[in-house]
VOGU-3710 file (C-alpha; in Angstrom, 3 decimals, decimal comma):
1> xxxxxxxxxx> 15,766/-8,324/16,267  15,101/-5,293/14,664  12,293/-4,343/12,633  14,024/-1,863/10,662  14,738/-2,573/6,853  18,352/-2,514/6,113  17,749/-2,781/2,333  18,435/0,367/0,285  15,354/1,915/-1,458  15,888/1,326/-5,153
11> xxxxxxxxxx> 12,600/3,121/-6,701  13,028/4,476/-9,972  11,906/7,217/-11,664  9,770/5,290/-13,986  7,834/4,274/-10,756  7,317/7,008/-8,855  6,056/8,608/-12,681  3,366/5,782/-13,195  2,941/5,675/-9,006  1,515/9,534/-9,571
21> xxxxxxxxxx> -0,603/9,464/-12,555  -2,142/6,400/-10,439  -2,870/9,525/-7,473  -3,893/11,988/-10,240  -6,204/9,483/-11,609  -7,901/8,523/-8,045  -6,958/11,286/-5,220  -10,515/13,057/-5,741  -12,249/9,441/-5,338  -14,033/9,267/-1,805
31> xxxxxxxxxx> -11,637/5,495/-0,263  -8,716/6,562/-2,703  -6,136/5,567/0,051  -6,751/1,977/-0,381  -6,728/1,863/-4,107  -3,758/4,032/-4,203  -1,025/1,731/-1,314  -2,509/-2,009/-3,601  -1,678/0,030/-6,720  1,607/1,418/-5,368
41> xxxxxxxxxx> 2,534/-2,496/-3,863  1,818/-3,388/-7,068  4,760/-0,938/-9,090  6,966/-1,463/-6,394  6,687/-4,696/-4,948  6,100/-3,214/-1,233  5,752/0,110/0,571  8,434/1,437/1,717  8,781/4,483/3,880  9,361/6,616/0,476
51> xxxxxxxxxx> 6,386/5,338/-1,312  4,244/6,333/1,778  5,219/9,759/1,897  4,748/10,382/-1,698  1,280/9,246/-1,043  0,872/11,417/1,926  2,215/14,217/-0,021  0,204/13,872/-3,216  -2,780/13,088/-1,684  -2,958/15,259/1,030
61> xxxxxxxxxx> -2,845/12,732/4,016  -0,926/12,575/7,215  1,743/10,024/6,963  0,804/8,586/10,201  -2,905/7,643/8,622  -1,301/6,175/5,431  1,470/4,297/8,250  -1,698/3,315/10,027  -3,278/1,621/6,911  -0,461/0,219/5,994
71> xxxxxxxxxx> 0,789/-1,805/8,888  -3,100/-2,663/9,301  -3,427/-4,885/6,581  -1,558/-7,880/6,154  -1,315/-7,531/2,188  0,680/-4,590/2,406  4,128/-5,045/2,945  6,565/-2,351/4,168  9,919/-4,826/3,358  11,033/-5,728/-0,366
81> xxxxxxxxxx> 10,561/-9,850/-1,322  13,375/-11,603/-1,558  14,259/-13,432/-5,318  13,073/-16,674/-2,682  10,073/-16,057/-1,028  9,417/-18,536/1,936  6,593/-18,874/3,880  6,195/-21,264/6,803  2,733/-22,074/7,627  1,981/-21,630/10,835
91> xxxxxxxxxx> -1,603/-23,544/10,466  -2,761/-25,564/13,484  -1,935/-28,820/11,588  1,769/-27,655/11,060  2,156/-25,994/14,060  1,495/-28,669/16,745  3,971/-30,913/14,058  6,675/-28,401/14,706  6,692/-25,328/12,440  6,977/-22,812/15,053
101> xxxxxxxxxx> 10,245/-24,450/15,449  11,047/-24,465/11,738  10,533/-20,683/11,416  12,353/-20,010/14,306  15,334/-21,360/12,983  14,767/-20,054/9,295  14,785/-16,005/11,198  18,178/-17,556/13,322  19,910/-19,051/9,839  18,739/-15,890/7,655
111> xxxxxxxxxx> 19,345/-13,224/10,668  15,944/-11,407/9,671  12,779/-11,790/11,451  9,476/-12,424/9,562  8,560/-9,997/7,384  11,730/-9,135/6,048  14,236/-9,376/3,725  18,263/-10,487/3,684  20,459/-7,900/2,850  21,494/-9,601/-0,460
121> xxxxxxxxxx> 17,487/-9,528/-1,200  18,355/-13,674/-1,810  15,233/-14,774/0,702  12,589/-13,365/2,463  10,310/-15,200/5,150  6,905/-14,883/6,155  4,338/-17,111/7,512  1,544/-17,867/6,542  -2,016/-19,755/8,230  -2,710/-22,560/5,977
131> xxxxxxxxxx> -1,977/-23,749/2,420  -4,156/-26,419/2,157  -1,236/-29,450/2,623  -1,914/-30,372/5,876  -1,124/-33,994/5,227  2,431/-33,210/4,399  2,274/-31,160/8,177  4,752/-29,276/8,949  4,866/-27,671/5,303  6,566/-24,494/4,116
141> xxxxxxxxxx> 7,082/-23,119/0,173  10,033/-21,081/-1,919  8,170/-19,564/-4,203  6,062/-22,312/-6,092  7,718/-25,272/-4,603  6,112/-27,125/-1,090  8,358/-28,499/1,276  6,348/-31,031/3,589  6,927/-33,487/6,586  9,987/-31,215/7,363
151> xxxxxxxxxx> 11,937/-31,132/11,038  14,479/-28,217/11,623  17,157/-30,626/10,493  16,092/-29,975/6,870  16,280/-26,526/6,817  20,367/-26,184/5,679  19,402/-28,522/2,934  16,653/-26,546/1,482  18,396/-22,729/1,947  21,487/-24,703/0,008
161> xxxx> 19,362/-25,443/-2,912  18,679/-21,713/-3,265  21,745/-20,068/-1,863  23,844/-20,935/-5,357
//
């Protein structure tokens, strides 16, 4: 599946205003760069391809480096988050219980693979290492609320509590 992000860039004005008096305020500080991509995650909610290059442009910085960063760290995200974030934790506990299997079929049912977002920006998946419910193995969340001692059979049931 491709890694590519399908979703239009919506950035607004208003954000790419407040997005470079953040640069103005911090491009002359020596380890700006990281300040700068949590700052612009922050305004507008990931980091796209456009957000990058203003940041390479304002401050100076190859795009590839500010890529590099980017894609190095697992805070950053270069896809929007869905109105439903889920996150399958792929912790030992859950794992050996069967949530490999579980995300698997969440990336088959919502034709994105982790990391991304549906075109409708409904649901995004991710997966995540533990979240401390390993007695409720194999666990995943949307948004606040834990799903736990799940099989794949549950997944339609959840995604129709959401997809309304």
């Amino acid at each position: 599946m491709s890694k590519v992000s399908t979703v239009p860039f919506t950035g607004t004005e208003a954000q790419k205003n407040e997005l470079l008096q953040v640069i103005a305020e911090k491009k002359n500080d020596r380890g700006a760069l990281m300040p700068v991509l949590q700052k612009a995650q922050e305004i507008y909610g990931y980091l796209p391809i456009e957000v990058q290059t203003i940041i390479s442009n304002e401050m100076n910085i190859p795009l590839e480096k500010v890529y590099g960063v980017v894609t190095f760290y697992s805070q950053f995200s270069l896809y929007p988050k869905g109105k439903y974030q889920i996150s399958v934790c792929l912790g030992t506990a859950c794992y050996v219980k069967g949530s490999g299997d579980i995300y698997d079929k969440l990336q088959e049912k919502l034709g994105i693979s982790g990391g991304q977002c549906t075109n409708d920006g409904k649901f995004s998946l991710d997966a995540c290492r533990c979240i401390g419910a390993c007695g409720l193995a194999p666990v995943l969340t949307v948004n606040d609320e834990v799903y736990g001692r799940l099989t794949v059979d549950d997944i339609d049931d959840i995604l129709a509590k959401y997809a309304g």
